[in-house]
Each structure stands twice: as structure tokens, then as C-alpha cells.
SEBAMI-474273 format. One record per atom (N, C-alpha, C, CB): residue number from 0; residue in one letter; atom name; x, y, z. Coordinates in Angstrom, 2 decimals, padded with zeros to 5 digits. Glycine has a CB too. Example, Ala and Ser with C-alpha at 12.3 -4.5 7.8 and 13.67 -1.06 7.14 Angstrom:
// SEBAMI-474273
+-----+----+----+---------+---------+---------+
|   i | aa | at |    east |   north |      up |
+-----+----+----+---------+---------+---------+
|   0 |  A |  N |  013.19 | -005.69 |  007.80 |
|   0 |  A | CA |  012.30 | -004.50 |  007.80 |
|   0 |  A |  C |  013.20 | -003.30 |  007.80 |
|   0 |  A | CB |  011.31 | -004.47 |  009.05 |
|   1 |  S |  N |  012.85 | -002.25 |  007.08 |
|   1 |  S | CA |  013.67 | -001.06 |  007.14 |
|   1 |  S |  C |  012.90 |  000.03 |  007.87 |
|   1 |  S | CB |  014.08 | -000.60 |  005.72 |
+-----+----+----+---------+---------+---------+
***
This chain:
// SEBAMI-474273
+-----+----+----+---------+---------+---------+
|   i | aa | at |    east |   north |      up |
+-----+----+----+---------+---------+---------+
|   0 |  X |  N |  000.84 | -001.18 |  000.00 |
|   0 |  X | CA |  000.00 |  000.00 |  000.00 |
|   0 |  X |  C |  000.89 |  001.24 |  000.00 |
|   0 |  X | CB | -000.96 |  000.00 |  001.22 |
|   1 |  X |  N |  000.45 |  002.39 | -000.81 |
|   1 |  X | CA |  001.34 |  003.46 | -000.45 |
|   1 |  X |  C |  000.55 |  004.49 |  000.29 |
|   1 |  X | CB |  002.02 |  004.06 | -001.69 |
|   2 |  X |  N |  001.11 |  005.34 |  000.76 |
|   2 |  X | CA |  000.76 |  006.76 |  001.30 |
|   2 |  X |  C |  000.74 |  007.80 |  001.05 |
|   2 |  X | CB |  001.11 |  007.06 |  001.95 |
|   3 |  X |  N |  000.09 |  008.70 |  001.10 |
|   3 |  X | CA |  000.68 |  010.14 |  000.64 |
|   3 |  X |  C |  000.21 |  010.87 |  001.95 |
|   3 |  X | CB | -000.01 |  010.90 | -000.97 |
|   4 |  X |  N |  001.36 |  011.31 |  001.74 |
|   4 |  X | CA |  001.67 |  012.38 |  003.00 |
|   4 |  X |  C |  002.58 |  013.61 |  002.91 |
|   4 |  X | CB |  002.32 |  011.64 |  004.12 |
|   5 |  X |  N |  001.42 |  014.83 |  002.33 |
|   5 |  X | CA |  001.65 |  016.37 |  001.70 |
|   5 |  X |  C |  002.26 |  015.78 |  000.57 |
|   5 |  X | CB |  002.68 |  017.63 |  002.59 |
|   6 |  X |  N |  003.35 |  016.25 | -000.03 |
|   6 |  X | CA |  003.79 |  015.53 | -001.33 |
|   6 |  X |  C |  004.88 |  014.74 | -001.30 |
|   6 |  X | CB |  004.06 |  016.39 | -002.34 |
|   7 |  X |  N |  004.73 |  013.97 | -000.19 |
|   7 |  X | CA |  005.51 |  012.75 | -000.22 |
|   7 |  X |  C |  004.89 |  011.29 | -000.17 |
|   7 |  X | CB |  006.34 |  012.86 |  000.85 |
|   8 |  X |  N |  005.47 |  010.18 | -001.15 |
|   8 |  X | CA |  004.86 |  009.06 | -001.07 |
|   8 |  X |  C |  005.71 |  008.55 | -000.03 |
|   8 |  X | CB |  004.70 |  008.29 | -002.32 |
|   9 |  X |  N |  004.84 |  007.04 |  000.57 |
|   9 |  X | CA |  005.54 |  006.34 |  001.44 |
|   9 |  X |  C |  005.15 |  004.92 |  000.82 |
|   9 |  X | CB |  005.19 |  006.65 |  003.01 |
|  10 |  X |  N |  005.85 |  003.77 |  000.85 |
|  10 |  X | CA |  005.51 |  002.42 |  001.25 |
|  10 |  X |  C |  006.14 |  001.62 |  002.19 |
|  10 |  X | CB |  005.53 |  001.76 |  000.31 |
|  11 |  X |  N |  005.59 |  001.06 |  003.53 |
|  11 |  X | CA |  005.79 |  000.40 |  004.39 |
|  11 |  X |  C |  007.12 |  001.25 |  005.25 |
|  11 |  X | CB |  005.95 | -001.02 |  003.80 |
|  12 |  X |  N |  006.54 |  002.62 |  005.32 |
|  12 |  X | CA |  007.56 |  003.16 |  006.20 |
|  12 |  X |  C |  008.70 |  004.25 |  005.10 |
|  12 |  X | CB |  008.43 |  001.64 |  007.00 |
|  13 |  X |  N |  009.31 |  003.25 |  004.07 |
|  13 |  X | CA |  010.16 |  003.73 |  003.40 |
|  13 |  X |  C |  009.75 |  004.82 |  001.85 |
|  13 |  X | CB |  010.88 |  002.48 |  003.21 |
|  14 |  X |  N |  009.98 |  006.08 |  002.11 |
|  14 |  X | CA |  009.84 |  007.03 |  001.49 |
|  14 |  X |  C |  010.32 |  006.11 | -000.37 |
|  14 |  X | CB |  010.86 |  008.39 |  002.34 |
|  15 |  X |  N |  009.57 |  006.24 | -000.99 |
|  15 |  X | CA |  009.33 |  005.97 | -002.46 |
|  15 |  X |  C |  009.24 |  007.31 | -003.71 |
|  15 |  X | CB |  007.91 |  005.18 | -002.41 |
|  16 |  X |  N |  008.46 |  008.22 | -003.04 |
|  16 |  X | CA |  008.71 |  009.07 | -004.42 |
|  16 |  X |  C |  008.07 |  010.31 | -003.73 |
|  16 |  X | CB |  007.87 |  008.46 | -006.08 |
|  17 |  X |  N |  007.73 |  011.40 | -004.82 |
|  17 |  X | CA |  006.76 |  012.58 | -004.16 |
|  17 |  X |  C |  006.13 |  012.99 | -005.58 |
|  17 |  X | CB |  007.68 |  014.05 | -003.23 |
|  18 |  X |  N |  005.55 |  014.14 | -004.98 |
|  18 |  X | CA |  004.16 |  014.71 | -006.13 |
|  18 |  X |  C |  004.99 |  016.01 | -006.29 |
|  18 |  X | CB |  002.10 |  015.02 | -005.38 |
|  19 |  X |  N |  004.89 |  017.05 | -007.19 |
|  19 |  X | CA |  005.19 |  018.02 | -007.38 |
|  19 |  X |  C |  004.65 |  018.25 | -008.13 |
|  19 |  X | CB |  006.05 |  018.26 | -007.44 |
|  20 |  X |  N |  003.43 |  019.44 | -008.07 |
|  20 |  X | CA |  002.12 |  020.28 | -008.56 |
|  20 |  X |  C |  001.57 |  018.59 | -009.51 |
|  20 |  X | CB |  002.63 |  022.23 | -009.88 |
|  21 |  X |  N |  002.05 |  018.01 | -010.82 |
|  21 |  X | CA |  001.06 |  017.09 | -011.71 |
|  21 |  X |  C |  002.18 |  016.29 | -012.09 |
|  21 |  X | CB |  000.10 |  017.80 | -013.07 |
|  22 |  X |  N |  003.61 |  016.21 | -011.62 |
|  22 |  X | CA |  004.15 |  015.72 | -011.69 |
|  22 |  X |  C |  004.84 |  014.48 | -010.85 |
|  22 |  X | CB |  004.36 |  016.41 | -011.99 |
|  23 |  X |  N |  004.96 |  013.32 | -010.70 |
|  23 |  X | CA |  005.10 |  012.13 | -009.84 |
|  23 |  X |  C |  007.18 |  012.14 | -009.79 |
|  23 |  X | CB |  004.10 |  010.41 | -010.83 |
|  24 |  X |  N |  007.49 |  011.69 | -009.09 |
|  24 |  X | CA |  009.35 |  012.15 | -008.59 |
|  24 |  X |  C |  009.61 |  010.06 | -007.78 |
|  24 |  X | CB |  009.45 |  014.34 | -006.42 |
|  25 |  X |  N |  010.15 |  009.38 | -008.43 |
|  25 |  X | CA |  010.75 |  008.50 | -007.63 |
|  25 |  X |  C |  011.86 |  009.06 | -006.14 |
|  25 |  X | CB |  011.53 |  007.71 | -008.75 |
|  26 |  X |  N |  011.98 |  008.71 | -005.14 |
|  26 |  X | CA |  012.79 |  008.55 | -004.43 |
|  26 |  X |  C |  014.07 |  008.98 | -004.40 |
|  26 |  X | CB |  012.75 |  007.71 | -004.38 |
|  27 |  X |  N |  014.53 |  008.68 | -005.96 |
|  27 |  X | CA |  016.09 |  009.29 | -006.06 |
|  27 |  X |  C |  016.32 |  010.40 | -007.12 |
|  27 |  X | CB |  017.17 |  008.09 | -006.47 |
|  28 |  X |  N |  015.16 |  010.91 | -006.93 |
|  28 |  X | CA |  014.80 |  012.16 | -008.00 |
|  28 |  X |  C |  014.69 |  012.27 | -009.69 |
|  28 |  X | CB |  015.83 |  013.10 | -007.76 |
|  29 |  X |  N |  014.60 |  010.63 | -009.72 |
|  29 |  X | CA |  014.02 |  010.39 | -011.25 |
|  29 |  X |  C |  012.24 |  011.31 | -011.75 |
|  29 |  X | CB |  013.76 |  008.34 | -011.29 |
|  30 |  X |  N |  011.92 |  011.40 | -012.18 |
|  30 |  X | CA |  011.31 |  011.99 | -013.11 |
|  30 |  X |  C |  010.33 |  010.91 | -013.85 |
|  30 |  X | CB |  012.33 |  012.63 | -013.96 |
|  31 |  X |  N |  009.43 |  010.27 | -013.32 |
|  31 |  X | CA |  008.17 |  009.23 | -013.29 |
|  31 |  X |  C |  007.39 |  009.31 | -014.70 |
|  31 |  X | CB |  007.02 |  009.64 | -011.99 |
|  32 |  X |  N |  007.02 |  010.69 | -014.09 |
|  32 |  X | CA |  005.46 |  010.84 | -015.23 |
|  32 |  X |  C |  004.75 |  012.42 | -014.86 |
|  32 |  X | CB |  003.88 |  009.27 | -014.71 |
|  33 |  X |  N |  003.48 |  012.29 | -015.02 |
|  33 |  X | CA |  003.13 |  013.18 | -015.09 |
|  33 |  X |  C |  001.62 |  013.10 | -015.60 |
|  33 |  X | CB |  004.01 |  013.76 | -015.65 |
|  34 |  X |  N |  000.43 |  014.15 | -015.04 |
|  34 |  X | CA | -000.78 |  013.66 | -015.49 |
|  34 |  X |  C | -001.65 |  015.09 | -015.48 |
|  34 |  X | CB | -001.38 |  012.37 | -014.50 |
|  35 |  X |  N | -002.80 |  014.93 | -015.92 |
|  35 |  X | CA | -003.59 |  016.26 | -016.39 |
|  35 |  X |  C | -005.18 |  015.65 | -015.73 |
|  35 |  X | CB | -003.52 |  016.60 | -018.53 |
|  36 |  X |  N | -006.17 |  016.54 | -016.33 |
|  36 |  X | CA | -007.48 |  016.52 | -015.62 |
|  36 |  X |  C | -007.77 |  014.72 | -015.68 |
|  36 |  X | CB | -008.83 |  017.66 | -016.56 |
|  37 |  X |  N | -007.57 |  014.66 | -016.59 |
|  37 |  X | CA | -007.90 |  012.53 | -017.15 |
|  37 |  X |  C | -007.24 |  011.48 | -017.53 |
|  37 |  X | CB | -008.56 |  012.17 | -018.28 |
|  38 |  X |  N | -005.78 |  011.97 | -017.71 |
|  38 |  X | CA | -004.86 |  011.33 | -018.41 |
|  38 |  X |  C | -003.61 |  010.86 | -017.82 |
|  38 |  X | CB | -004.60 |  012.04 | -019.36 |
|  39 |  X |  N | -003.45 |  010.04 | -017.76 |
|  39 |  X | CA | -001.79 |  010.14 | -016.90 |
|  39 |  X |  C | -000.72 |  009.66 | -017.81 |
|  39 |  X | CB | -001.60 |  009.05 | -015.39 |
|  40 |  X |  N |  000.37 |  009.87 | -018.15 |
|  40 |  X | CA |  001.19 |  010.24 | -019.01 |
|  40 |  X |  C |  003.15 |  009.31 | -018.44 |
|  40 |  X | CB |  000.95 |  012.20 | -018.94 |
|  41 |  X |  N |  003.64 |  009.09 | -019.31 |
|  41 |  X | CA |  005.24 |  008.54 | -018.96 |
|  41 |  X |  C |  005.84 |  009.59 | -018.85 |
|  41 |  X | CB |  006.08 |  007.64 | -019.99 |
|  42 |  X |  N |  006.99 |  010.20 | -018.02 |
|  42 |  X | CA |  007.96 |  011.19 | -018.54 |
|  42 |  X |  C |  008.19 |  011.52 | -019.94 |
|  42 |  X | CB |  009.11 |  010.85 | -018.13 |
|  43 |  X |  N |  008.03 |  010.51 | -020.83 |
|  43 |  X | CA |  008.24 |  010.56 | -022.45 |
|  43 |  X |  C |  007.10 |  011.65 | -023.31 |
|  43 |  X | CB |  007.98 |  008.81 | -023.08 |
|  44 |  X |  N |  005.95 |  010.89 | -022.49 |
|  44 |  X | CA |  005.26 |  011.74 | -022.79 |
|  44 |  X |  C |  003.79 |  010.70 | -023.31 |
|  44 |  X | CB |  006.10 |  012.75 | -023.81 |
|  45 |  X |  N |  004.23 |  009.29 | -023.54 |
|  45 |  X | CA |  003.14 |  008.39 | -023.99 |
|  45 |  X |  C |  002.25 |  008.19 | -022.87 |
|  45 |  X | CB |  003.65 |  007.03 | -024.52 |
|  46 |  X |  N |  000.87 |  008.18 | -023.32 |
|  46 |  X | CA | -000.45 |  007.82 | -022.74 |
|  46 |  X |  C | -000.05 |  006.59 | -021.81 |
|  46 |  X | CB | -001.63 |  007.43 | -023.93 |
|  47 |  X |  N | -000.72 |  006.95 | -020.67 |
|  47 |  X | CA | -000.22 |  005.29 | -019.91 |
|  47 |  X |  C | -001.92 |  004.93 | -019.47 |
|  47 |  X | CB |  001.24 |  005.43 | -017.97 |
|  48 |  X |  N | -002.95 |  005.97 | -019.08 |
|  48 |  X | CA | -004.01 |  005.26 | -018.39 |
|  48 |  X |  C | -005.05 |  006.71 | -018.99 |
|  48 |  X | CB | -003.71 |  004.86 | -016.36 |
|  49 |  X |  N | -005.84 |  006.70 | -018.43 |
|  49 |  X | CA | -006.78 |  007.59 | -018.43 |
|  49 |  X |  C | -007.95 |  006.90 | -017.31 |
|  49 |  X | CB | -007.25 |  007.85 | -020.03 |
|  50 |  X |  N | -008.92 |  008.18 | -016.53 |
|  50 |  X | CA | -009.98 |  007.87 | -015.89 |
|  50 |  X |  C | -010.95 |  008.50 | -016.81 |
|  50 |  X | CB | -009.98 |  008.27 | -014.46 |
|  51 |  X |  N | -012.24 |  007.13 | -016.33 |
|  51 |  X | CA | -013.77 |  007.12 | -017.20 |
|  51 |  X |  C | -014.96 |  006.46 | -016.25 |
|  51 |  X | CB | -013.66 |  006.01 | -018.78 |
|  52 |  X |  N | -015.46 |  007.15 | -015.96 |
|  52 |  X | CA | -016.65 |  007.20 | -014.87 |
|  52 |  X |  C | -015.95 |  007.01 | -013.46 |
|  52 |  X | CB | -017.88 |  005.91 | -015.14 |
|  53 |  X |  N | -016.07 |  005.66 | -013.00 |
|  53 |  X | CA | -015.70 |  005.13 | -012.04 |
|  53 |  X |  C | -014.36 |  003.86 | -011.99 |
|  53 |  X | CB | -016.92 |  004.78 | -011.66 |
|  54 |  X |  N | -013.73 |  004.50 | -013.01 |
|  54 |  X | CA | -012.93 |  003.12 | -013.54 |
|  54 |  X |  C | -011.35 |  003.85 | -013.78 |
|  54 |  X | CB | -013.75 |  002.32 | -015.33 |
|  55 |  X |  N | -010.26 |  003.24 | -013.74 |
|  55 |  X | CA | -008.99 |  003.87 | -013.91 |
|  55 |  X |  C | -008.90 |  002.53 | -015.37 |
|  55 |  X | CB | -007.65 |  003.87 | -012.19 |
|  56 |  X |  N | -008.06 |  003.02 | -016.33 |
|  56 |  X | CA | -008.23 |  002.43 | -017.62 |
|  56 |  X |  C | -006.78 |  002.16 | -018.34 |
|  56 |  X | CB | -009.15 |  003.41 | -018.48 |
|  57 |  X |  N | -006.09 |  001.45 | -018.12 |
|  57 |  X | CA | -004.82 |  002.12 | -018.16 |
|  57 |  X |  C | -004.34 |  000.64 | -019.98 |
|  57 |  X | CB | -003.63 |  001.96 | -015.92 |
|  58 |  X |  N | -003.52 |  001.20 | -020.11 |
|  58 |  X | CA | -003.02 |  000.41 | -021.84 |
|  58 |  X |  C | -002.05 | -000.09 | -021.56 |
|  58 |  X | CB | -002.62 |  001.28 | -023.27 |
|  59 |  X |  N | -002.68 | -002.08 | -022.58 |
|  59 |  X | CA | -001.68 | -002.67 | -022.12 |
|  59 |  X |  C | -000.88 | -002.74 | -023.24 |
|  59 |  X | CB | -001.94 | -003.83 | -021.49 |
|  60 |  X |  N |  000.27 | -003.93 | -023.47 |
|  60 |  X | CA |  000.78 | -003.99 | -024.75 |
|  60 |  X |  C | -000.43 | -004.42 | -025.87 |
|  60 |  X | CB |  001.99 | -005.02 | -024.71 |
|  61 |  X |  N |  000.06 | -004.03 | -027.04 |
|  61 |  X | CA | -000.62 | -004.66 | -028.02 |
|  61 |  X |  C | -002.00 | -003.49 | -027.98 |
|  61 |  X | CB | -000.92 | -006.45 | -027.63 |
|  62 |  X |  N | -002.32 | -002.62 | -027.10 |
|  62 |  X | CA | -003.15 | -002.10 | -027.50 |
|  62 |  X |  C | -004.29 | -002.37 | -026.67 |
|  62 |  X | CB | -003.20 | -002.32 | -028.65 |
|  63 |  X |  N | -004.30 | -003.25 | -025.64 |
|  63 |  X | CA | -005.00 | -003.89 | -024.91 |
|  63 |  X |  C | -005.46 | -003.34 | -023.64 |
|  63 |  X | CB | -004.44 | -004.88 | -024.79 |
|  64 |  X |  N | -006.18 | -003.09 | -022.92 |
|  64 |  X | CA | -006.89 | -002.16 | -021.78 |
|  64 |  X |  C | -007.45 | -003.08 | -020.95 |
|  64 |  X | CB | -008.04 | -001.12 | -022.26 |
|  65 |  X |  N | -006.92 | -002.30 | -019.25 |
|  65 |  X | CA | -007.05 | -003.37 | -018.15 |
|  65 |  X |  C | -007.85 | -001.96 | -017.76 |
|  65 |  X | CB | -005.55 | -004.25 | -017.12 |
|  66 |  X |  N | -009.10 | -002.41 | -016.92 |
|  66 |  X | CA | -010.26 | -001.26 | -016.06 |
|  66 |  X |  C | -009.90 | -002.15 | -014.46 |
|  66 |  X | CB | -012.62 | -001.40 | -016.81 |
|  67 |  X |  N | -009.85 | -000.97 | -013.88 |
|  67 |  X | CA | -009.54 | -001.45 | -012.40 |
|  67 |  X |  C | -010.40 | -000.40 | -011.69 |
|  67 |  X | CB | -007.80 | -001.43 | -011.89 |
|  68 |  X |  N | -011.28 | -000.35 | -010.99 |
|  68 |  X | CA | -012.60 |  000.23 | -010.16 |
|  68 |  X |  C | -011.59 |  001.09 | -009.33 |
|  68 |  X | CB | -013.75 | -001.01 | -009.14 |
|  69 |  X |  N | -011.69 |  002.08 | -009.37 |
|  69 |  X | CA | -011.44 |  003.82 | -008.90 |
|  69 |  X |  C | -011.72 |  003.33 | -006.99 |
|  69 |  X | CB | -013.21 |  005.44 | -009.87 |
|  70 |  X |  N | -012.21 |  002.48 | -006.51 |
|  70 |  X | CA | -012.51 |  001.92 | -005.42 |
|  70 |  X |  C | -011.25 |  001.41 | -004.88 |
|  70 |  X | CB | -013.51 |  000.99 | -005.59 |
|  71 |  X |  N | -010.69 |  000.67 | -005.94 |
|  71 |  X | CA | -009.82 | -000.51 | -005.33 |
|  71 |  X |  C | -008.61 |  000.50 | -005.47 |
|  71 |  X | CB | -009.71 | -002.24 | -006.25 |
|  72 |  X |  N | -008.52 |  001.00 | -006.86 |
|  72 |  X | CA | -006.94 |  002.56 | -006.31 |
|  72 |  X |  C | -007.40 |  003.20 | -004.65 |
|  72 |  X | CB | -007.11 |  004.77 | -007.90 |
|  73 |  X |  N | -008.10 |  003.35 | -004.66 |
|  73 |  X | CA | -008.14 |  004.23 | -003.35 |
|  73 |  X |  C | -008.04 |  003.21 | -001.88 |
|  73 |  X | CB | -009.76 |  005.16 | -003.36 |
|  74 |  X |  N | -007.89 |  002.13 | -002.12 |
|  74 |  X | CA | -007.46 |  001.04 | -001.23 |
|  74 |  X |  C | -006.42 |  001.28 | -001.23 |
|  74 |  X | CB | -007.66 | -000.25 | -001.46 |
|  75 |  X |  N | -005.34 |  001.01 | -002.28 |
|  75 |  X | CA | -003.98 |  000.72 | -002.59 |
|  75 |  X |  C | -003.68 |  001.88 | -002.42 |
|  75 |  X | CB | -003.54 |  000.13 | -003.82 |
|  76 |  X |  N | -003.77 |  003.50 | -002.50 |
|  76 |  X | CA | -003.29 |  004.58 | -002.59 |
|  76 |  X |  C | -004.04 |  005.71 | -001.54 |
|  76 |  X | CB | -003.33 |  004.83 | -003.99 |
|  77 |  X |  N | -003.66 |  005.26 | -000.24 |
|  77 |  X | CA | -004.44 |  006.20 |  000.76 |
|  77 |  X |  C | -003.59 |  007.53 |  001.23 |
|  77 |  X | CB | -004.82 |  005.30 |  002.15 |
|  78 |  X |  N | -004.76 |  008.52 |  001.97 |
|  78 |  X | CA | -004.04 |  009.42 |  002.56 |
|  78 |  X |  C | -004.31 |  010.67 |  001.63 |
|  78 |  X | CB | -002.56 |  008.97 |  002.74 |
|  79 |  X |  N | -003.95 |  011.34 |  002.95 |
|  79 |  X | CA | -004.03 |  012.94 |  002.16 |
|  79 |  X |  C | -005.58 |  012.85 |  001.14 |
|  79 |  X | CB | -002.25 |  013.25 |  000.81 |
|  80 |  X |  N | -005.69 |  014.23 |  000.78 |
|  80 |  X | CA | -006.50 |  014.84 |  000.34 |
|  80 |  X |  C | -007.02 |  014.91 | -001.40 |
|  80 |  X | CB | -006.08 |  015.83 |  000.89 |
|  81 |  X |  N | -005.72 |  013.97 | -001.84 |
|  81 |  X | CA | -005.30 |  013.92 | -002.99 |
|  81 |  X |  C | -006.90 |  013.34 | -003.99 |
|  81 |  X | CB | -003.84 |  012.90 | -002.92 |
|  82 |  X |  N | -006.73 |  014.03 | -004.94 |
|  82 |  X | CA | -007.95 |  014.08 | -005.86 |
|  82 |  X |  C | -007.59 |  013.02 | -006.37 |
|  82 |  X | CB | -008.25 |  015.24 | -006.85 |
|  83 |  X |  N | -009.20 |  012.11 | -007.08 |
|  83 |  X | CA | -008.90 |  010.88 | -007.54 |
|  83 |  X |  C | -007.77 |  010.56 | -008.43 |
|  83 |  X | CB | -009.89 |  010.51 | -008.08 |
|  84 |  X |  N | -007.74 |  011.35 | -009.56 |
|  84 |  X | CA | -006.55 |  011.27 | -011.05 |
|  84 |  X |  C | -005.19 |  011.17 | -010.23 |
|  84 |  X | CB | -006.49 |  013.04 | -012.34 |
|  85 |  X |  N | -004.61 |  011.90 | -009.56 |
|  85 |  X | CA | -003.56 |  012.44 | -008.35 |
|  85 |  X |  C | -003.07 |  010.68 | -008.03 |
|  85 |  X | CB | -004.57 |  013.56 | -006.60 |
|  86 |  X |  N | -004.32 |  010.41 | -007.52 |
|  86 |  X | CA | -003.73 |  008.94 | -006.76 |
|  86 |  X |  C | -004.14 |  007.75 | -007.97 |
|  86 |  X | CB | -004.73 |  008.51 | -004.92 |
|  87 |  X |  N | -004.56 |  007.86 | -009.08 |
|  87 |  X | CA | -004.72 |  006.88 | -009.92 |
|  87 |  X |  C | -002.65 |  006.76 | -010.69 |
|  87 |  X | CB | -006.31 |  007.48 | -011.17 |
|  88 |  X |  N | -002.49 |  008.22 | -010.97 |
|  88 |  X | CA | -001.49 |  008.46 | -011.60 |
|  88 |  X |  C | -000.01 |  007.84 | -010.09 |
|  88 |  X | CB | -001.71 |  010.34 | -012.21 |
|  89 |  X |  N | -000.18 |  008.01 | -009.15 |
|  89 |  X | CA |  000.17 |  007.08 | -008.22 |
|  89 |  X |  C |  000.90 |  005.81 | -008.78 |
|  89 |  X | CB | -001.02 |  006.72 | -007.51 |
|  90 |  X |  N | -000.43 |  005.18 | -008.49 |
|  90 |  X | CA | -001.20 |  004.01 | -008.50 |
|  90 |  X |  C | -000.14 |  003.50 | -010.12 |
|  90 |  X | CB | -003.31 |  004.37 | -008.58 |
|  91 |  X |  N | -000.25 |  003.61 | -011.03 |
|  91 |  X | CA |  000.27 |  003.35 | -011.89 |
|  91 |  X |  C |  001.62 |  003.77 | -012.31 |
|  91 |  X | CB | -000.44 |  003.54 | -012.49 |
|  92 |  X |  N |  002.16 |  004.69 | -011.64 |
|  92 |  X | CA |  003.71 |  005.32 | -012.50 |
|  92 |  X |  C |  004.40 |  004.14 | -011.06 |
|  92 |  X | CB |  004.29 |  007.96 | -012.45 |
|  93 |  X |  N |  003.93 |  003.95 | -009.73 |
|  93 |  X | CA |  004.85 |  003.39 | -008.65 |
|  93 |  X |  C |  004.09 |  002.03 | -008.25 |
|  93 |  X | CB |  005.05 |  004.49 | -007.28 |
|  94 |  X |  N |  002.81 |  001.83 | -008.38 |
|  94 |  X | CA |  002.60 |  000.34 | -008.70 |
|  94 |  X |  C |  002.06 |  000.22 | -007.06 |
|  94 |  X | CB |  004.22 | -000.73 | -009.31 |
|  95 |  X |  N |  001.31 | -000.81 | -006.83 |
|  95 |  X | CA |  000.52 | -001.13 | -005.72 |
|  95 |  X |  C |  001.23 | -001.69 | -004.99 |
|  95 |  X | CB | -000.55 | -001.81 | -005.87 |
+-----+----+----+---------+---------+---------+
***
């Protein structure tokens, strides 16, 4: 499970990454990703997921799309105040 706490992530104690304004930061100051009102994005700049109703939607290889219930991110990605997209984009650039 991770945490957010102000714009720092945590898992199991040990600090993992942070947020900066729409931008996601690994731990050793790599440069993750990045996401907008619906979209969450690679550092590169390629599409990685998007949110649609109640669902986080993210692309697999080949073109292929996994839906994971906006419920179960917010299991895996607690804390803080953080708006749904915020912790979906989480959820996917640092992994459950």
C-alpha cells in the first residue's frame, strides 16, 4: 500500500517518491510521469491510463486495456487529500 503524506509518497515506512504540482518524482529524483485533468502520461510523454466514470483504464501492450474500479486505487493509494486522477497516476507510474 502506499501513502501520501503532503507531497511525499511512502511504502511500508520507506519514502518511495513525491508529487510536485502534476508531476510524480521517484525517491532518487528520477522523473516518473506526469498527469492532467484525465490522463496520466510517462515522462516521455506516452499515454499510460486515463480515468472514465468510475474506472482507472490504463493500456496494455498490443493495445489492450485493463479497467480497475477507482474503489480498489483508493485502497492501494491512501491518505491525504489527494484528488482521484492524483492517486490513480500514483497508483500506476509506482505500482501497488
Amino acid at each position: 500500500m502506499i501513502k501520501i503524506d503532503g507531497n511525499t509518497l511512502w511504502r511500508g515506512g520507506e519514502k518511495i517518491g513525491s508529487i510536485d504540482g502534476h508531476r510524480i518524482w521517484a525517491h532518487d529524483g528520477k522523473k516518473l510521469g506526469y498527469f492532467d485533468d484525465r490522463y496520466i502520461y510517462s515522462e516521455g510523454g506516452h499515454k499510460l491510463a486515463y480515468v472514465e466514470g468510475d474506472y482507472l483504464i490504463s493500456y496494455g501492450a498490443g493495445g489492450d486495456e485493463s479497467r480497475i474500479r477507482l474503489e480498489t486505487v483508493s485502497e492501494e493509494v491512501e491518505g491525504g487529500i489527494a484528488p482521484g486522477i492524483e492517486k490513480c497516476a500514483v497508483y500506476v507510474l509506482l505500482g501497488s
